[in-house]
C-alpha positions as semicolon CSV with decimal commas, in nm:
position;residue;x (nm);y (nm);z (nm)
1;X;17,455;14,234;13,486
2;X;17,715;14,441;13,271
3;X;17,935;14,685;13,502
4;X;17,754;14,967;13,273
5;X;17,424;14,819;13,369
6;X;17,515;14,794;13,716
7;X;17,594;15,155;13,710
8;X;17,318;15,225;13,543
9;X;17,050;15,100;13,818
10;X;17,300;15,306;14,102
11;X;17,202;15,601;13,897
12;X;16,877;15,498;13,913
13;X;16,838;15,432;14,252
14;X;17,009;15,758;14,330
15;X;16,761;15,941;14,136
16;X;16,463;15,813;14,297
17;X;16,635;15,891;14,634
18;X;16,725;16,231;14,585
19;X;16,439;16,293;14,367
20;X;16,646;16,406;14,093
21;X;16,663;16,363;13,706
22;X;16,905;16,231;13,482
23;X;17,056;16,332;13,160
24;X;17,040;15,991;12,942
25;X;17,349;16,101;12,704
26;X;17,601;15,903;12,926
27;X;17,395;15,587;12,937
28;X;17,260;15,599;12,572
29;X;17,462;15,267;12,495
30;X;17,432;15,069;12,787
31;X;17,102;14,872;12,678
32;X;17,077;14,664;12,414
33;X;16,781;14,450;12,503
34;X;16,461;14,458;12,695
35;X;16,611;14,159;12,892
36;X;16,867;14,353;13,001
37;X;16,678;14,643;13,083
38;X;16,467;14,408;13,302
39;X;16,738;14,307;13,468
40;X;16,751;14,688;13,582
41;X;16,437;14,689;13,701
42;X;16,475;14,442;13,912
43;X;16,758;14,561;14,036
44;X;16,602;14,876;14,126
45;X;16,327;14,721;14,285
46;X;16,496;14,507;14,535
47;X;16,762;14,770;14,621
48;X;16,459;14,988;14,687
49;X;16,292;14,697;14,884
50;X;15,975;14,778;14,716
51;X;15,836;14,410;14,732
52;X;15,960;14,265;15,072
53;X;15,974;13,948;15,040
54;X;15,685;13,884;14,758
55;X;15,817;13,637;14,475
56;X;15,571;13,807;14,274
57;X;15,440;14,156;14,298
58;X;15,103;14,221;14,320
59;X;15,055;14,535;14,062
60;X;15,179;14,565;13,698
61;X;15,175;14,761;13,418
62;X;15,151;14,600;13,069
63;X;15,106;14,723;12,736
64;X;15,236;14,848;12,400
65;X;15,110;15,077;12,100
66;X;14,915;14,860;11,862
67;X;14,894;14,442;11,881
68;X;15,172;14,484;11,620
69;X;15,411;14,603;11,864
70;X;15,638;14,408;12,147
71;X;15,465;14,462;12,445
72;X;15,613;14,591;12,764
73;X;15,599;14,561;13,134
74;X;15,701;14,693;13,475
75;X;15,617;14,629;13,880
76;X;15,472;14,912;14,024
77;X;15,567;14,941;14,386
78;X;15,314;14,940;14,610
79;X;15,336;15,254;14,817
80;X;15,239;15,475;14,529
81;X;14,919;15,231;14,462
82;X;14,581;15,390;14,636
83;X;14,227;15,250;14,604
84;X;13,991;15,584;14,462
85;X;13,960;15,828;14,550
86;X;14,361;15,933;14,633
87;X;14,534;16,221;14,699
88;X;14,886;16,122;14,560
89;X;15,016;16,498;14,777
90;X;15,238;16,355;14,922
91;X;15,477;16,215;14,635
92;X;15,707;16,384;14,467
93;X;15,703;16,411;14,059
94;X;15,903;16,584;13,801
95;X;15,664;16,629;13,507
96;X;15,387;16,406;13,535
97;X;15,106;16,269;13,312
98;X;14,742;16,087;13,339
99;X;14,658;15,824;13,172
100;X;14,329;15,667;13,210
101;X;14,320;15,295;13,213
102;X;14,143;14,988;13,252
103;X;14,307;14,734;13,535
104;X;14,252;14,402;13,527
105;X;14,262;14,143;13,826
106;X;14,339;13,775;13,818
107;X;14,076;13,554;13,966
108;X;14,289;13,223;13,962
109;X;14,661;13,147;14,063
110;X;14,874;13,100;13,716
111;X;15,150;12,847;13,696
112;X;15,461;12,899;13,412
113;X;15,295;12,578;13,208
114;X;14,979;12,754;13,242
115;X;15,096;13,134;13,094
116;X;15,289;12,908;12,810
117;X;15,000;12,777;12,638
118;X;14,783;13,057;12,766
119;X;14,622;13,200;12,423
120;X;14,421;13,548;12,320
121;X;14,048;13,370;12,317
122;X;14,094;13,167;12,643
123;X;14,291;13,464;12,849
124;X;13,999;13,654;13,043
125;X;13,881;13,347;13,170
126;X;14,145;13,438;13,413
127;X;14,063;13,760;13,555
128;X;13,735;13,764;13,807
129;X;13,743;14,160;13,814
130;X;13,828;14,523;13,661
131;X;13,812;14,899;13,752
132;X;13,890;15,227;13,633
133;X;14,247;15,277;13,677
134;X;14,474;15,647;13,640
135;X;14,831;15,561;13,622
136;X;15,033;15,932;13,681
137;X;15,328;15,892;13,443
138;X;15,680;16,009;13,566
139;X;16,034;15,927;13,496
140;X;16,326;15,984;13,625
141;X;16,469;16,098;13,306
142;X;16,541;16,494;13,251
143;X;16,410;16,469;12,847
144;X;16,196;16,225;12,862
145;X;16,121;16,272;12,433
146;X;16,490;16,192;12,352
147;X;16,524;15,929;12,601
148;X;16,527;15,590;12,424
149;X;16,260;15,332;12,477
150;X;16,516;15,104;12,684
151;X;16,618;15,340;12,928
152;X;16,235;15,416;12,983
153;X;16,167;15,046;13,038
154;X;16,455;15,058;13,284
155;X;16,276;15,297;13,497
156;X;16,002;15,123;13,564
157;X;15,838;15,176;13,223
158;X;15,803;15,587;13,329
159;X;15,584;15,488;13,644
160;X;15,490;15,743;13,900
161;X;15,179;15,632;14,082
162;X;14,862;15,440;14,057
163;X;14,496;15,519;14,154
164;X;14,266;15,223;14,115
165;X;13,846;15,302;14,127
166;X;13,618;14,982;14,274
167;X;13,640;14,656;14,153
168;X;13,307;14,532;13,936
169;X;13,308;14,166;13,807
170;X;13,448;14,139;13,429
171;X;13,227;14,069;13,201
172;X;13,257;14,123;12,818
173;X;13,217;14,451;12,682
174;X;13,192;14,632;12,320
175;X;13,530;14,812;12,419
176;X;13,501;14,935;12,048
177;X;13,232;15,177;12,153
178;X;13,359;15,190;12,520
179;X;13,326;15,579;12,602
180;X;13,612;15,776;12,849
181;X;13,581;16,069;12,973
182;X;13,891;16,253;13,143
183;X;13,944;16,592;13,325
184;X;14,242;16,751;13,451
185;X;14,223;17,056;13,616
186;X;14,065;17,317;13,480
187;X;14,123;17,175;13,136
188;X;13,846;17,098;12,860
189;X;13,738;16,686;12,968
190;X;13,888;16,450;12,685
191;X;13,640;16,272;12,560
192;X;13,766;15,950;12,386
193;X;13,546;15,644;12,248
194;X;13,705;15,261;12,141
195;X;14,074;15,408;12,184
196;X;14,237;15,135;12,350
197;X;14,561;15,096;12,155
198;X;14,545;14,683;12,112
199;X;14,163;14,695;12,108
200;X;14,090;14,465;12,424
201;X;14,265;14,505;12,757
202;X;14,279;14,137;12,771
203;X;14,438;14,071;12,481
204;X;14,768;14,163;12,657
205;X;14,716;13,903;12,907
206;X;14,893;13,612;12,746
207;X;15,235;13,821;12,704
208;X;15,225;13,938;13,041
209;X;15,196;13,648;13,266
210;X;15,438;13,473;13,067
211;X;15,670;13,780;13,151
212;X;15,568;13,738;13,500
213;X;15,607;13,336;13,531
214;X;15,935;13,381;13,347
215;X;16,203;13,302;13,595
216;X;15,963;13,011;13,779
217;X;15,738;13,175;13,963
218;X;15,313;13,133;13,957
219;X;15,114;13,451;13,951
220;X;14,867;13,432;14,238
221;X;14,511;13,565;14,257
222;X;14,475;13,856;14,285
223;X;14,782;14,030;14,083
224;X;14,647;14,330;13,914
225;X;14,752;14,478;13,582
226;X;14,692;14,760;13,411
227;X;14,632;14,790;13,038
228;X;14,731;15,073;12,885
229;X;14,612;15,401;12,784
230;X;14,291;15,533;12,601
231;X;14,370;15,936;12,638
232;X;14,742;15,930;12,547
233;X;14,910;16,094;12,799
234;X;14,750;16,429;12,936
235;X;15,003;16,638;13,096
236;X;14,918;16,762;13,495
237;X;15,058;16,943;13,750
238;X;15,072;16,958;14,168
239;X;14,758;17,012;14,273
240;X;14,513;16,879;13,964
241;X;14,194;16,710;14,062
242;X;14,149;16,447;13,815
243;X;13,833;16,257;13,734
244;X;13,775;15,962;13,490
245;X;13,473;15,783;13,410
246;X;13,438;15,520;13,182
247;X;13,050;15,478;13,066
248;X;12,871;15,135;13,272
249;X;13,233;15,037;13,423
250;X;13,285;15,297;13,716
251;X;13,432;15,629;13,806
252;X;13,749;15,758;13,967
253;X;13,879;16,051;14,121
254;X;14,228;16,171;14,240
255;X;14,477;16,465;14,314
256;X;14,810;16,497;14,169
C-alpha cells in the first residue's frame, strides 16, 4: 500500500478502537480505486484479527444499486454476526441504519476456475440455503452523506452488525412480487414489494465469488452473503426492536 493508504487504515483502526468518527476532508484523495480501497480493508481486518486464521471469511456483504452499477463487497467480522433473534446491546454505533436483506449460503466449495466462468443463469445452483437477514449500517465516518463512495468501501462498506433469521432451503421465487415488511421502533412498518435493487439476490453471485477467489483462494461451503437492501436504509436508534418478515421466506427479530 501507498504511505497515505497506510495511514489511512491506522485511522481506521483507531476509530474502531476508540469508537470514534472521522472527518473524511484529510483523506478525500487518498483512494483512487476500489482495489486500493480493498487493500484497506484488509488491512483493517487482519490488524483487527477479525478472521484468525480463516483464508476466507465466512460472512459477506455484496451488492450495488441497479445491475448497471459496479458491485461492491466487504467481510463482515464475525463477532457482530448473531443467528435471530439478537440483541446487538452490547455494541457500540454512531448513527446506525436497518436494512432488511436476503442472505444467501453456499452449498458447494468454489474454486477461482470455478467463480471465472461462473455465469448469472447457472449461479444459484450454488447456494443450498437463504434467510431473512438485517444488516445495522454504521460507519466510522462523522458525515457519512459527503463521504465519498471509496472511503465507505474502505470501512468495511459502512458495516455495523448482522442478524441472520433461520435458514430454509433456496428454492426459486417470484422476487418481483416478493413482499417485506419492516418495523423499527415505534415507527409506521415499511411495507415494500419486488424492491430488490438488481432484481434477484443471486444475480450478484457471479461478481462476488470472483471477488472472493481473487487472490487464490476457494470459497468453502457454507460462506454466507448478503444481498442488499429492499427498504433503503431506515434510520434506528439504541434500544429499537426491529422486526422483518419477508412473506413464505421467514421472520426476524432484533434490538439495536
Amino acid at each position: 500500500m501507498t504511505p497515505s493508504m497506510t495511514a489511512l487504515a491506522n485511522a481506521l483502526i483507531q476509530a474502531r478502537q476508540s469508537n470514534q468518527t472521522l472527518d473524511a476532508t484529510p483523506w478525500l484523495n487518498t483512494l483512487e480505486t476500489a482495489d486500493q480501497a480493498y487493500e484497506v480493508q484488509d488491512a483493517v481486518a487482519s490488524a483487527l484479527a477479525w478472521f484468525g486464521g480463516q483464508a476466507v471469511p465466512r460472512y459477506w456483504k455484496s451488492g450495488g444499486a441497479s445491475r448497471s452499477a459496479t458491485l461492491t463487497h466487504a467481510p463482515l467480522p464475525p463477532a457482530g454476526v448473531r443467528a435471530g433473534p439478537a440483541d446487538f446491546g452490547d455494541m457500540a454505533f454512531h448513527v446506525p441504519g436497518i436494512e432488511a436483506e436476503i442472505a444467501l449460503r453456499l452449498g458447494q466449495d468454489v474454486t477461482p476456475a470455478m467463480a471465472a466462468k461462473l455465469d448469472h443463469g447457472d449461479a444459484a445452483s450454488l447456494i443450498d440455503a437463504m434467510a431473512v437477514s438485517v444488516e445495522i449500517v454504521d460507519s466510522r465516518w462523522l458525515d457519512l452523506a459527503a463521504t465519498p463512495a471509496l472511503l465507505r468501501l474502505a470501512d468495511s462498506q459502512v458495516h455495523g452488525a448482522l442478524a441472520i433469521g433461520e435458514w430454509q432451503p433456496y428454492a426459486a421465487v417470484d422476487w418481483a412480487s416478493q413482499r417485506c415488511e419492516t418495523k423499527v421502533g415505534s415507527a409506521e412498518t415499511v411495507v415494500r414489494e419486488g424492491t430488490h435493487p438488481l432484481a434477484d439476490p443471486a444475480w450478484l453471485l457471479p461478481a462476488w465469488l470472483r471477488h472472493v477467489t481473487r487472490h487464490g483462494q476457494t470459497a468453502p461451503a457454507g460462506t454466507v452473503v448478503t444481498t442488499g437492501s429492499w427498504v433503503g436504509i431506515v434510520p434506528c436508534r439504541r434500544g429499537d426492536q426491529v422486526a422483518v418478515e419477508f412473506a413464505g421466506i421467514g421472520a426476524l427479530r432484533l434490538s439495536v
